[in-house]
N, C-alpha and C positions, 0 to 999 in steps of 0.2 A: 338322706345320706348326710353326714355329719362333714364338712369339709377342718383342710388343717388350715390352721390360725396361721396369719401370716403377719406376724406382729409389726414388720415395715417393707415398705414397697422395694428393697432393695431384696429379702427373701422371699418375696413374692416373683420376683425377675430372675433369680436365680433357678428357682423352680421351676418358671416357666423355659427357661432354657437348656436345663435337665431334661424336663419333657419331650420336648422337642428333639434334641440330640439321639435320645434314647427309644425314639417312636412311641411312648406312652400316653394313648389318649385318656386311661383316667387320670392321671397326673397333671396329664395337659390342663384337663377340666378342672381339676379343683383349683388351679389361680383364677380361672375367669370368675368375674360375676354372674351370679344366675339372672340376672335383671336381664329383661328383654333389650333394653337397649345396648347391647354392647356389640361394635362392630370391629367386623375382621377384613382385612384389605390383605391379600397375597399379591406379590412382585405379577403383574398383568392381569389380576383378577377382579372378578366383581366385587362390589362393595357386599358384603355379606351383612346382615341383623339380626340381631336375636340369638338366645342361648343354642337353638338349635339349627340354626345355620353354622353357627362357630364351630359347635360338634363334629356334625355331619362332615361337615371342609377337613378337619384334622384328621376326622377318621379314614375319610381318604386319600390323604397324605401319606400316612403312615401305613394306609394297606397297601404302597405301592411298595415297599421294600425297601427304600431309599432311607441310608441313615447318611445323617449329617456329622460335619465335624464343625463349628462355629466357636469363631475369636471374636473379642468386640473390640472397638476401636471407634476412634472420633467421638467421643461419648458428651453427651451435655443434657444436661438436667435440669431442670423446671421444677420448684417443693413448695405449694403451698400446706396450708392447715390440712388440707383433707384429698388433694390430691398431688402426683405425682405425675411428672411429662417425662420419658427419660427418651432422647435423639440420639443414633447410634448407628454407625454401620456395622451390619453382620458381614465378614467374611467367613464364607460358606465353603467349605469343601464336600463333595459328594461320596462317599467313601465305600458306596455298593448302592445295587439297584436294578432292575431287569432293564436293558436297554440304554444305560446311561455309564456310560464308563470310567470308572474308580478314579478320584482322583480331579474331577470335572469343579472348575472352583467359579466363583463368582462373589461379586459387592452387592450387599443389598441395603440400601437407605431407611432406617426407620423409626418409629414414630412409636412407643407402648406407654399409652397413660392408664394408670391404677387409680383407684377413689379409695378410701378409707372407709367403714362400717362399723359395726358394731361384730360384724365376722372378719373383722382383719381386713390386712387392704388386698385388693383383686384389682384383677384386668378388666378393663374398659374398650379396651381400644387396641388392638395391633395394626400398623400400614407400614407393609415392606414394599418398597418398589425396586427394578434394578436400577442401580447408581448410572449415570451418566459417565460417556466417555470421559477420557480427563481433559482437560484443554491443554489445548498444544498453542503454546505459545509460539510466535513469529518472531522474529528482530530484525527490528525494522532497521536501515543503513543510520548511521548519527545524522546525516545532512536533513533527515525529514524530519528529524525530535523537534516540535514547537512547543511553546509555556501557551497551554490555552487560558488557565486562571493565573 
């Protein structure tokens, strides 16, 4: 099967998050690389390897029913010559799903590096985890502020 060219990792990422949005696992598929080594980390998940673990994972994602609605935010990127790091939080909304009630939102932390090829650039790597609470900062009374440096 012929995959689409993905002339830079930034339509590569766009696609993959079209994918996603829209539950399509052949869509999903075609950003990843077919190279065995590409690993997939879902928010509490196993570390997954290989083109048919990554599959298998999405496929079952998306036969759950559950569509998403995802913004991105806090973005930071990494470019060398041939691959691509892009750092980002998904904010997630849940917008249907058996069991999961519309509207159910969450931060997820993550991590998608793509490699460059001679078939356009693909996905290597996705690792979402859930974000950490925020910090709640304290303040402390003035009498106790000391200059330690």
């Amino acid at each position: 099967m012929k995959k689409t060219f993905f002339a830079t990792p930034q339509e590569a990422e766009d696609a993959f998050y079209d994918a996603l949005q829209r539950g399509d696992l052949d869509a999903m598929m075609e950003v990843w690389s077919d190279e065995e080594e590409v690993t997939c980390i879902h928010p509490e998940g196993a570390r997954l390897t290989g083109y048919e673990q990554v599959r298998e994972t999405w496929a079952q994602i998306f036969q759950s029913g559950q569509r998403l609605q995802i913004s991105l935010s806090d973005q930071v990127a990494v470019a060398g010559v041939a691959y691509f790091l892009h750092c980002l939080h998904e904010n997630v909304v849940v917008i249907a799903g058996p069991g999961v009630a519309a509207g159910m939102s969450s931060v997820v932390v993550t991590t998608n590096a793509y490699v460059q090829s001679a078939a356009g650039w693909r996905m290597v790597l996705h690792h979402a985890s859930p974000a950490a609470a925020p910090v709640v900062r304290r303040e402390l009374p003035a009498e106790t502020h000391k200059v330690l440096h």
